[in-house]
DRENLUM-605578 format. One record per residue (C-alpha): residue number from 0; residue in one letter; x, z, y. Coordinates in Angstrom, 2 decimals, padded with zeros to 5 digits. Example, Ala and Ser with C-alpha at 12.3 -4.5 7.8 and 13.67 -1.06 7.14 Angstrom:
BEGIN
SITE    nr   rest      east        up     north
SITE     0      a    012.30    007.80   -004.50
SITE     1      s    013.67    007.14   -001.06
END
This chain:
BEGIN
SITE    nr   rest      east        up     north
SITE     0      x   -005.34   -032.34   -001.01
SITE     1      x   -006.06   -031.19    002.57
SITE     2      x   -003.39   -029.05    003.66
SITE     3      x   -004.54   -025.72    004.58
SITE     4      x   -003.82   -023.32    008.11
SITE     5      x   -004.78   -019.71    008.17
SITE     6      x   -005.80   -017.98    011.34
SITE     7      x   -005.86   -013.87    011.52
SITE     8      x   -007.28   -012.98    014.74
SITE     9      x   -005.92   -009.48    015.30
SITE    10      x   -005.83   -009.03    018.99
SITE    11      x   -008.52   -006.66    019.96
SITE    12      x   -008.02   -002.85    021.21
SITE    13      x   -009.95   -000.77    019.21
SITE    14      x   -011.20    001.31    021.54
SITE    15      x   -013.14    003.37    019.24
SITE    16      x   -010.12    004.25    016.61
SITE    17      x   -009.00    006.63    019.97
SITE    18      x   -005.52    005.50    019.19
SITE    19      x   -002.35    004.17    020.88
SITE    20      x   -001.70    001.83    017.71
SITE    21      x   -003.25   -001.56    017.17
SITE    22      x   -006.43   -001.36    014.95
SITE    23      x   -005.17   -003.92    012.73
SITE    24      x   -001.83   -001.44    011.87
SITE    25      x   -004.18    001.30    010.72
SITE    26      x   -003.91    001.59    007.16
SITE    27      x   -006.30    001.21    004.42
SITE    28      x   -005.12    002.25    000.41
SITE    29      x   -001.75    002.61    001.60
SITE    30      x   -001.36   -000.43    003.70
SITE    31      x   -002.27   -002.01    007.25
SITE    32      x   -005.41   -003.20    007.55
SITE    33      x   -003.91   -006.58    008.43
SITE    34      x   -001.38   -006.72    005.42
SITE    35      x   -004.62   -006.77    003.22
SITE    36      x   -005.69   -010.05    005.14
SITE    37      x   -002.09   -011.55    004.93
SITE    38      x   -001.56   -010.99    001.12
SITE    39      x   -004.77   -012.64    000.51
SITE    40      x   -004.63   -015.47    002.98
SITE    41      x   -000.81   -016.22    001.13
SITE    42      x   -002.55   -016.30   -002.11
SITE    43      x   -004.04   -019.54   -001.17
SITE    44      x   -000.43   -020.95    000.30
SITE    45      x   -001.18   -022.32    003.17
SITE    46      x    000.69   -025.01    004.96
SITE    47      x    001.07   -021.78    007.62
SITE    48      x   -000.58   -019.16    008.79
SITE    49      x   -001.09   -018.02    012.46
SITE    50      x   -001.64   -014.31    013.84
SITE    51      x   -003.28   -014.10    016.83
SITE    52      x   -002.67   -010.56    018.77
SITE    53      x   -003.12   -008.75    021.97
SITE    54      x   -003.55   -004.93    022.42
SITE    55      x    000.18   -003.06    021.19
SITE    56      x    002.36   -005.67    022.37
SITE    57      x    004.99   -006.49    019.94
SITE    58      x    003.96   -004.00    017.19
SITE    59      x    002.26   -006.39    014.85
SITE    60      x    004.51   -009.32    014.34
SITE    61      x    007.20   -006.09    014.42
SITE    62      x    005.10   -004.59    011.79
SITE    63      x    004.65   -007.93    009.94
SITE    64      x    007.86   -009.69    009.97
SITE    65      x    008.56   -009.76    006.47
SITE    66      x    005.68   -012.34    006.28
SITE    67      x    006.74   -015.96    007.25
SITE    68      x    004.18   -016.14    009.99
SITE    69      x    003.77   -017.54    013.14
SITE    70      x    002.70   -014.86    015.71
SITE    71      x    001.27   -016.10    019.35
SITE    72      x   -000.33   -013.34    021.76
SITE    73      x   -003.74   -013.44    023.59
SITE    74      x   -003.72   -011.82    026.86
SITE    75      x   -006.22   -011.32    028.22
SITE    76      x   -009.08   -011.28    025.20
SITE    77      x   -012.16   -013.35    026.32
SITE    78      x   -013.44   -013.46    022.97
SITE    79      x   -012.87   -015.18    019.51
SITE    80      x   -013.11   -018.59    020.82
SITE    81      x   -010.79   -017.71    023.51
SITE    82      x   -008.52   -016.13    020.45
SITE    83      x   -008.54   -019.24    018.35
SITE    84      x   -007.68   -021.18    021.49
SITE    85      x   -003.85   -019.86    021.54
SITE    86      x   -003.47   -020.96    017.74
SITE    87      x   -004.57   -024.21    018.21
SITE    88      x   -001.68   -025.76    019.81
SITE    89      x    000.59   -025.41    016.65
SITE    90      x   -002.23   -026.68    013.96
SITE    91      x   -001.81   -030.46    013.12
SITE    92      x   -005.19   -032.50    012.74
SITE    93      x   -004.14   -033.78    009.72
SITE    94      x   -005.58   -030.28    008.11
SITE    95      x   -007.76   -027.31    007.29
SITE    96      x   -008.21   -024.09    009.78
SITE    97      x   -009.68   -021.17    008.10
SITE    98      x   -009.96   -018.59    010.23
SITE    99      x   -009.54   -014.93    009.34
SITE   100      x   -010.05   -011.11    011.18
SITE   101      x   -007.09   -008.85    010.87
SITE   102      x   -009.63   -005.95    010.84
SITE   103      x   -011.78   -007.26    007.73
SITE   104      x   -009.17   -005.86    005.23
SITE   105      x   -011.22   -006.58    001.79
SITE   106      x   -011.56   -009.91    001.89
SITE   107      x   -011.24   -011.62   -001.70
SITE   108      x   -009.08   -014.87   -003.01
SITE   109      x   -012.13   -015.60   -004.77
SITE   110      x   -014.06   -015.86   -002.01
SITE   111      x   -011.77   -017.75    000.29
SITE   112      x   -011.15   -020.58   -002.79
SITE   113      x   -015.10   -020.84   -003.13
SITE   114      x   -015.06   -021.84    000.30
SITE   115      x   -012.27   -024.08    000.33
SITE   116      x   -014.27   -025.97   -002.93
SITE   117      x   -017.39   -025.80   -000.72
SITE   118      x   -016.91   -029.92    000.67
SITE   119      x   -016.69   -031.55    003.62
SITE   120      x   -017.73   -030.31    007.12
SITE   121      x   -018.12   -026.72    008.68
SITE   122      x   -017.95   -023.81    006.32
SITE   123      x   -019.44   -020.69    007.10
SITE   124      x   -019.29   -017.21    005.33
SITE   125      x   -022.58   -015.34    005.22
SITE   126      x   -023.84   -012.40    003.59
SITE   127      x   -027.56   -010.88    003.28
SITE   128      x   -027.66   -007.63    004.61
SITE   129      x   -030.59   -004.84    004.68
SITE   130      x   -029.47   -003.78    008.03
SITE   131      x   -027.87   -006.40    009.86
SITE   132      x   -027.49   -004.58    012.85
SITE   133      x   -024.65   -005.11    014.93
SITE   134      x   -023.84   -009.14    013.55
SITE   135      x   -025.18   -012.14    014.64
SITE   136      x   -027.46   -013.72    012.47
SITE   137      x   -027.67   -017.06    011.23
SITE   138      x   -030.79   -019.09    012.12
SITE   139      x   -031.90   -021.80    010.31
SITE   140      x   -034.75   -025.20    010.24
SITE   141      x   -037.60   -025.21    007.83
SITE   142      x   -035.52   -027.38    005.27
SITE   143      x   -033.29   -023.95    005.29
SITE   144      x   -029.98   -025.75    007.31
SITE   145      x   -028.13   -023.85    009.70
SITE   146      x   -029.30   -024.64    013.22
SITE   147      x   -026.68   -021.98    014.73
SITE   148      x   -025.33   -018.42    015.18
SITE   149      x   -027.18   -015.98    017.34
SITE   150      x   -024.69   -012.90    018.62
SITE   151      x   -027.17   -009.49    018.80
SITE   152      x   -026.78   -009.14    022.04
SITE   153      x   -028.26   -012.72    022.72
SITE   154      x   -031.14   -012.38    020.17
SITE   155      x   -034.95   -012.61    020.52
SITE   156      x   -036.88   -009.71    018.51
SITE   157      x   -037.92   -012.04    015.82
SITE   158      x   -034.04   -013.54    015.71
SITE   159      x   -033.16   -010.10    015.10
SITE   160      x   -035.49   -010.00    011.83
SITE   161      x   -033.29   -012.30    010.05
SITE   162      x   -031.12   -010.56    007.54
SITE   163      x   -028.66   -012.76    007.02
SITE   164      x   -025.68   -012.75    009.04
SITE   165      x   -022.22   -014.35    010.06
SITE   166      x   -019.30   -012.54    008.81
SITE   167      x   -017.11   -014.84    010.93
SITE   168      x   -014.90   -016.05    008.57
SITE   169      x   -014.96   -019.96    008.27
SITE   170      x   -013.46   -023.42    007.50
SITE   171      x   -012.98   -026.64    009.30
SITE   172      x   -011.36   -029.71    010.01
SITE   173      x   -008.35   -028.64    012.62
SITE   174      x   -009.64   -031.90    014.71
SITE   175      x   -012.94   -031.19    014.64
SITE   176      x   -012.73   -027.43    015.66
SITE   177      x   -009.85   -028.36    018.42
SITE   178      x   -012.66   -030.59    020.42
SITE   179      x   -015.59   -028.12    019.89
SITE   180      x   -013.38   -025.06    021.01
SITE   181      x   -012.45   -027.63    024.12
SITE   182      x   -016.21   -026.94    025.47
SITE   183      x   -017.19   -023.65    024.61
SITE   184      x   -018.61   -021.79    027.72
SITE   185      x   -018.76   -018.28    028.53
SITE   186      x   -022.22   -018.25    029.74
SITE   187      x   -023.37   -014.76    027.15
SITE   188      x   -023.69   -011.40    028.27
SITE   189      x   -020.04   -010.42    027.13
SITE   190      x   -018.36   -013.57    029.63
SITE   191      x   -016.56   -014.32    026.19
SITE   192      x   -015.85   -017.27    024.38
SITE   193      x   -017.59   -016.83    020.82
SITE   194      x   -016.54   -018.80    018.47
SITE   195      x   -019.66   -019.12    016.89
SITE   196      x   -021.09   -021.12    019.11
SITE   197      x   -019.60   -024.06    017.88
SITE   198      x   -022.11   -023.94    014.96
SITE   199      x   -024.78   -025.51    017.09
SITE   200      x   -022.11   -028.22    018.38
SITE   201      x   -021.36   -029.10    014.68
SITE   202      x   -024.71   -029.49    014.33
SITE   203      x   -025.52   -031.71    017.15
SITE   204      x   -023.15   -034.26    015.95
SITE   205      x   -024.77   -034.35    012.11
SITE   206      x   -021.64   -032.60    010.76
SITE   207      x   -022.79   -030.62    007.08
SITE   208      x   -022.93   -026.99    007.87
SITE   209      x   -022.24   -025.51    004.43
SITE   210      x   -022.63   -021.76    003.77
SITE   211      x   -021.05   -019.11    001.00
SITE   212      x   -022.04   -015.61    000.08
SITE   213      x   -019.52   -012.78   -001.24
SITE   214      x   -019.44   -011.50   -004.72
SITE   215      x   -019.04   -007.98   -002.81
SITE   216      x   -020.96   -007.08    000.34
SITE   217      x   -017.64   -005.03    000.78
SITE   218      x   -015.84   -008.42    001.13
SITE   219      x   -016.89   -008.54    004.47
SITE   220      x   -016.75   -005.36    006.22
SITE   221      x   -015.17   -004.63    009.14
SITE   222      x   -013.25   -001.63    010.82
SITE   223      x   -014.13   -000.74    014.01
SITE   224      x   -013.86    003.25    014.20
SITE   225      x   -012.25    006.21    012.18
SITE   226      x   -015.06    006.32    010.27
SITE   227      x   -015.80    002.89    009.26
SITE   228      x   -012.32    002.94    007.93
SITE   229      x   -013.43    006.17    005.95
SITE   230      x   -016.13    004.74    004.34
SITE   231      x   -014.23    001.80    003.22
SITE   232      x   -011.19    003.78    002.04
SITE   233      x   -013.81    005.14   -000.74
SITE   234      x   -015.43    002.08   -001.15
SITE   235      x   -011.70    000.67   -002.25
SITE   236      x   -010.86    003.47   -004.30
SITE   237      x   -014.03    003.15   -006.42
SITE   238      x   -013.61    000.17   -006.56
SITE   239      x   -010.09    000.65   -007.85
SITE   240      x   -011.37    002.94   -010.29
SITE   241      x   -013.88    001.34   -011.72
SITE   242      x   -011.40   -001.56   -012.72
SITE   243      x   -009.24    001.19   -014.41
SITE   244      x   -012.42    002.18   -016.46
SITE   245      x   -012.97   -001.17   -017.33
SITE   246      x   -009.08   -001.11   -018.83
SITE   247      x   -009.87    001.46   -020.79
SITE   248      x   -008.52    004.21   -018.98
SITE   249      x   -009.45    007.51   -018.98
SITE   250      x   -010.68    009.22   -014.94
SITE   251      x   -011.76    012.60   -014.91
SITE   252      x   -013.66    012.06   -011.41
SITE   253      x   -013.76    008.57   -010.25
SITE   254      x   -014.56    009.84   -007.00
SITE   255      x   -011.34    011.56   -006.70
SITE   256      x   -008.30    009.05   -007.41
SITE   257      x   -006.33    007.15   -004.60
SITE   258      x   -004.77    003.96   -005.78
SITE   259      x   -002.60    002.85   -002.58
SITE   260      x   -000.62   -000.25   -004.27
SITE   261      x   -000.67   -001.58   -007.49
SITE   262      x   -000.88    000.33   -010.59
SITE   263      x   -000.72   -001.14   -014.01
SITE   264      x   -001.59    001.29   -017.20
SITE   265      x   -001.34    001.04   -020.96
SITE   266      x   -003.77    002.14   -023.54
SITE   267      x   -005.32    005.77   -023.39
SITE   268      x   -004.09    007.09   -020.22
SITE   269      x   -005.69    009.56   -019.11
SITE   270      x   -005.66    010.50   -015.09
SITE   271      x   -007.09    013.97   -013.68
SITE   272      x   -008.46    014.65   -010.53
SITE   273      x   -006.77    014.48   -007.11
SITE   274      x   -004.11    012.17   -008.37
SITE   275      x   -002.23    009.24   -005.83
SITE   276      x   -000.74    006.46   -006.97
SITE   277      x    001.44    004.62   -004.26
SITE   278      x    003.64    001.47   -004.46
SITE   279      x    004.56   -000.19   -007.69
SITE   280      x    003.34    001.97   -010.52
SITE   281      x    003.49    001.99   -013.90
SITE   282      x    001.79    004.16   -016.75
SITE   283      x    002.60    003.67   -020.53
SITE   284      x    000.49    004.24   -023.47
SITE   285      x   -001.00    007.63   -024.13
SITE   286      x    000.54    009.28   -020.95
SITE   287      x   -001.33    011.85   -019.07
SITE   288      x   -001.41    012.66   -015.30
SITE   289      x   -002.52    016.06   -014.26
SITE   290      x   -004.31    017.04   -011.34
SITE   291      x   -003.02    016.66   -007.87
SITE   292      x    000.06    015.03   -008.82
SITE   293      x    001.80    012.10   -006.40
SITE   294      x    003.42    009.18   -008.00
SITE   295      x    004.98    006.37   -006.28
SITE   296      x    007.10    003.40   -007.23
SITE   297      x    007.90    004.50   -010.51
SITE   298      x    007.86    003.42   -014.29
SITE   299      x    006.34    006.33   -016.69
SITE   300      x    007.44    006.01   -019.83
SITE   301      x    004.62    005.75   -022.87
SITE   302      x    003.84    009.66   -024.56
SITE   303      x    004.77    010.97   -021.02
SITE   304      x    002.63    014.46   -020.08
SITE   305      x    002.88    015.13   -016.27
SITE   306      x    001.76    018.82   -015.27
SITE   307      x   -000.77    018.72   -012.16
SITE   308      x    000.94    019.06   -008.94
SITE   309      x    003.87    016.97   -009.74
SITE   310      x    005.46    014.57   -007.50
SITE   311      x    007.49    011.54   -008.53
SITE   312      x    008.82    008.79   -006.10
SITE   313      x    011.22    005.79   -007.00
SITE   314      x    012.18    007.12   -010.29
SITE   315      x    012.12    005.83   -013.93
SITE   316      x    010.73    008.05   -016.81
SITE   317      x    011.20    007.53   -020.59
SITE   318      x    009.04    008.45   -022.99
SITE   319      x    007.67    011.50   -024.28
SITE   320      x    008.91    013.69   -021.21
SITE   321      x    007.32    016.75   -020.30
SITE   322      x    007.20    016.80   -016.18
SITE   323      x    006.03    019.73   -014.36
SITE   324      x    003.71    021.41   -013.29
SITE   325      x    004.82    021.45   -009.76
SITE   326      x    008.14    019.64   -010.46
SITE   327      x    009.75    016.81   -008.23
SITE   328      x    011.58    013.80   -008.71
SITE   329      x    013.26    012.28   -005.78
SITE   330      x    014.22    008.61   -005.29
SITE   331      x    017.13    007.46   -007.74
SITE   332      x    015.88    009.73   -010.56
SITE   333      x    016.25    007.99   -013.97
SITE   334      x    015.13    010.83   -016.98
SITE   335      x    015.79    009.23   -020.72
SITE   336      x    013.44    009.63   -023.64
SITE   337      x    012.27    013.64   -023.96
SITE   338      x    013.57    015.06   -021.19
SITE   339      x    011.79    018.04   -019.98
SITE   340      x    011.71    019.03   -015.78
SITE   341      x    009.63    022.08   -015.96
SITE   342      x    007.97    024.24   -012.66
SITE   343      x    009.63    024.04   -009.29
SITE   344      x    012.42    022.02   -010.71
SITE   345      x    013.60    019.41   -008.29
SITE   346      x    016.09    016.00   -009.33
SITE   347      x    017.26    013.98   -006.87
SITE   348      x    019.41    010.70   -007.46
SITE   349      x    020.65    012.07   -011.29
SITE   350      x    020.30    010.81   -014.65
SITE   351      x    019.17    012.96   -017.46
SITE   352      x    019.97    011.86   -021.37
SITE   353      x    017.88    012.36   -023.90
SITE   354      x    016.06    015.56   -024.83
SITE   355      x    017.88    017.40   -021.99
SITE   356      x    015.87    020.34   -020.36
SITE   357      x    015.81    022.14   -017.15
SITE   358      x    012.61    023.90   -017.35
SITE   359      x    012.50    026.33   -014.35
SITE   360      x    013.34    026.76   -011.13
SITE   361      x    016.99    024.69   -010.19
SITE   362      x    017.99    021.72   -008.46
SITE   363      x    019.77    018.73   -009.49
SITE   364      x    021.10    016.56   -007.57
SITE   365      x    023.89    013.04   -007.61
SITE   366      x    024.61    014.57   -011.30
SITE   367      x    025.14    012.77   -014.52
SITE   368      x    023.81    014.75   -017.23
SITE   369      x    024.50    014.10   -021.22
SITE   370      x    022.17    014.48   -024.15
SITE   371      x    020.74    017.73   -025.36
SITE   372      x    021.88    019.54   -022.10
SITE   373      x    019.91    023.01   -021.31
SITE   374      x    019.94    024.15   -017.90
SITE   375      x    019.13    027.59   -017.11
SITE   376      x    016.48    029.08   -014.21
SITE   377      x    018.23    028.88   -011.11
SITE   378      x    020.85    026.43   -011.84
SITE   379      x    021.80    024.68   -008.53
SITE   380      x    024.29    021.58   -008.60
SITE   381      x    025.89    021.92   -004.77
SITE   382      x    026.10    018.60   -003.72
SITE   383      x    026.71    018.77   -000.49
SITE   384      x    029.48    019.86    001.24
SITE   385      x    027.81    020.33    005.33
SITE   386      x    028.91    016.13    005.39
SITE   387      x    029.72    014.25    002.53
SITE   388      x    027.50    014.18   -001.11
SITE   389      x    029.31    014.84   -003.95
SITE   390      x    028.40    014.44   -008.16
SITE   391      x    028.43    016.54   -010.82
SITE   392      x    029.15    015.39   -014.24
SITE   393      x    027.40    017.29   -017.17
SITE   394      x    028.37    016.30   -020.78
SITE   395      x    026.81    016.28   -024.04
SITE   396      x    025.89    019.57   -025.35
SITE   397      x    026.41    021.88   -022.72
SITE   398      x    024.48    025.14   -022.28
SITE   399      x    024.25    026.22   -018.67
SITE   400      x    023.41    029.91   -017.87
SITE   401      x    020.41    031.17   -015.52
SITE   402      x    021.35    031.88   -012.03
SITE   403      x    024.49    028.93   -011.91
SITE   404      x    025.71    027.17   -009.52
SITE   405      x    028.02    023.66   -009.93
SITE   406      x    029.83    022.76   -006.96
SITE   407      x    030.65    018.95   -006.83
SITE   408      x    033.05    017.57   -007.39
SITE   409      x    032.89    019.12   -010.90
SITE   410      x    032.87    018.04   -014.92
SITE   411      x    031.13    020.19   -017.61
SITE   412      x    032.71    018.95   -020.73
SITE   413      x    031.03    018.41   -023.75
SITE   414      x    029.27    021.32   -025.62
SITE   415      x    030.68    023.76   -023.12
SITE   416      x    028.68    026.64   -022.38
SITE   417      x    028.14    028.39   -018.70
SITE   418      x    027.83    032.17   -018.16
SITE   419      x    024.85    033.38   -016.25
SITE   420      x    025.22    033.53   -012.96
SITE   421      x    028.77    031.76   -012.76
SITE   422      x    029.52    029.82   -009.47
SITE   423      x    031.73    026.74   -011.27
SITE   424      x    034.45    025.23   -008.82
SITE   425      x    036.74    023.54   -011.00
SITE   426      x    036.13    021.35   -014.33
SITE   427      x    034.74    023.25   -017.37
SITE   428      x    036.42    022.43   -020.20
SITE   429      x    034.87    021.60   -023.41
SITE   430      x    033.73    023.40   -026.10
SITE   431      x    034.92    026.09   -024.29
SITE   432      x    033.11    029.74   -022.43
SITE   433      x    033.20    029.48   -018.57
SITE   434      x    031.83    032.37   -016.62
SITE   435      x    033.27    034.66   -013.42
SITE   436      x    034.52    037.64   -013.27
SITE   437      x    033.61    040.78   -010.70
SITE   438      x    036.37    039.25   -007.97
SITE   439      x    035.81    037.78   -004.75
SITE   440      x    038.12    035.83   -003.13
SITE   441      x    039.30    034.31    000.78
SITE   442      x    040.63    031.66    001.11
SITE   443      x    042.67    032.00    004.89
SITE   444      x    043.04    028.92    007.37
SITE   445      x    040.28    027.01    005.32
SITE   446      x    038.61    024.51    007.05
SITE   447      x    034.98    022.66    006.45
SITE   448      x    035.39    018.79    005.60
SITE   449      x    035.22    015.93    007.80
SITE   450      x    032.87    012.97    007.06
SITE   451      x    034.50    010.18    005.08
SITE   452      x    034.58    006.88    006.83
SITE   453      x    033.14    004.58    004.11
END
């Protein structure tokens, strides 16, 4: 088999996104515009692939480094031909150049492998539009073969008729495209180099122009402004949702779900309105996801109700938990099987044990907390001492009053019970009734920590 280069052209400005950042960094579903075009391009595992960029200096291949890709700049950009140019000198002609726009995030794997199967010679993506305003359309002979690629701007009246249109993704032999990109001119209205002009030099020399169409029109759609991006953002997300309905699961308004990652769901979920999913995400059976709520990297265990206007991020639920409404789990949160975190009650970095509650109002945070624990409205763990974090240990069985406050380092032991309103400074022990009395005391010549040089 051939081997396979990918170029991602990603160098122009973007003057109509009225923005200091790169088009190509914009984000689309939760993610540049340009990581959608390198995730896709790596499905095909190419021998490498190339980024060509320009406007925002280093901010792409900064952006981008996590992908093992070659990054060469354009300066200045005299057009796609002119772009492909820089790439050029570190293809080998022993292979395939597909060529790719960092601003055409939807692109499909199943489109790019139906051109790769497509045979020998030039390989052009096209697509039929009812207004094809704005692309340059792809004229053909009366046996139907592609003769070339008029731009718009360079188009008779009757050119501009033709509906279908060059998306400018396409396929070549690295050799091949090296000499034709050796003798494009700049003699257009733009001065540029278009790279489509080398249709009409593949041509001349009897070389098979082969064409492929989409699945999606979407496919193929670029971003130029604010509200191109817009328009595709809710393309995607129906999109998105539509492939949920097709699992079998359950969205009140398919109109109003944002799916900015990946998110996997088991049988008869059911999702309300307003709801993001971000990241890795995962939904088992029978859970349901009020309205509003936020949910990002994070497991949700099967039987699991979430109230609306919850937010979860990098935690792990178990099943059959009760979350929210308006509760929030912060990263490191890992709740066993029937935990309830009721309204305005916030865990941060803690593990809860089974069928523990803390149903209004308190904050827990870098605590360890047993089985069959009830914390009271108002309980607050104090973690934090002005510099270092400290954690709170909470045993089996213990019954902490409203209004409580646990100031780390501390241990609850097992089935103790906490007074309302009790500020706890030293271990509780177990079994045992630990509440304050009406003193206050000063402490002289105290002083506040120091950080702890790990």
């Amino acid at each position: 088999m051939t081997p396979l280069n990918i170029v991602i052209l990603a160098a122009g400005k973007g003057t109509r996104m009225y923005s200091e950042m790169p088009k190509v960094l914009h984000a689309l579903a939760g993610k540049p515009l340009i990581q959608h075009v390198l995730d896709c391009a790596s499905e095909l595992k190419p021998r490498q692939i190339c980024v060509v960029y320009g406007h925002g200096g280093e901010a792409v291949p900064k952006a981008m480094q996590q992908y093992a890709a070659r990054f060469v700049i354009q300066e200045p950009q005299l057009g796609t031909g002119h772009a492909l140019q820089q790439a050029m000198p570190h293809l080998d002609d022993d292979s395939l150049t597909m060529v790719l726009y960092g601003d055409v995030p939807l692109i499909q794997y199943s489109t790019l492998h139906q051109m790769a199967q497509a045979g020998n010679g030039l390989v052009l993506l096209t697509v039929h539009l009812a207004n094809p305003a704005g692309y340059g359309r792809i004229v053909r002979d009366a046996q139907g073969d592609v003769l070339s690629i008029v731009e718009e701007k360079d188009a008779t009246p009757e050119q501009r008729e033709i509906q279908e249109v060059n998306t400018g993704i396409l396929l070549a032999p690295t050799k091949s495209l090296r000499a034709w990109l050796a003798k494009l001119q700049n003699n257009n209205s733009q001065g540029e180099y278009y790279l489509t002009d080398i249709v009409c030099m593949a041509v001349q020399q009897g070389i098979v122009v082969h064409t492929v169409q989409p699945v999606h029109e979407w496919e193929i759609h670029g971003i130029n402004s604010k509200s191109q991006l817009a328009v595709l953002e809710r393309t995607w997300q129906l999109v998105a949702a539509s492939r949920l309905l097709v699992q079998g699961v359950t969205i009140a308004d398919p109109a109003r779900i944002d799916v900015r990652g990946k998110l996997s769901c088991g049988r008869d979920v059911e999702i309300d309105v307003g709801c993001i999913f971000a990241g890795e995400v995962s939904l088992g059976d029978n859970v349901r996801v009020g309205a509003y709520s936020v949910i990002r990297n994070a497991s949700i265990g099967e039987g699991t109700e979430i109230a609306a206007y919850s937010h979860i991020d990098s935690s792990e639920v178990g099943a059959h938990c009760h979350i929210g409404p308006y509760a929030r789990l912060r990263p490191g949160t890992r709740l066993h099987d029937g935990v309830h975190i009721g309204n305005f009650v916030e865990v941060k970095n803690s593990e809860i044990a089974t069928q523990s509650k803390a149903n209004h109002l308190s904050y827990i945070g870098d605590s360890s907390v047993g089985s069959r624990v009830n914390i009271g409205a108002g309980t607050i763990t104090c973690n934090y001492d002005g510099v270092n974090k400290h954690r709170t240990i909470i045993e089996d069985d213990v019954f902490i009053g409203s209004d409580t406050q646990l100031v780390a380092p501390v241990t609850v032991g097992r089935g103790a019970t906490i007074g309302a309103g009790t500020t706890v400074w030293k271990n509780a022990p177990a079994g045992e009734l630990t509440m304050n009395d009406k003193t206050q005391s000063i402490k002289p010549g105290w002083k506040r920590p120091q950080k702890v040089k790990k």
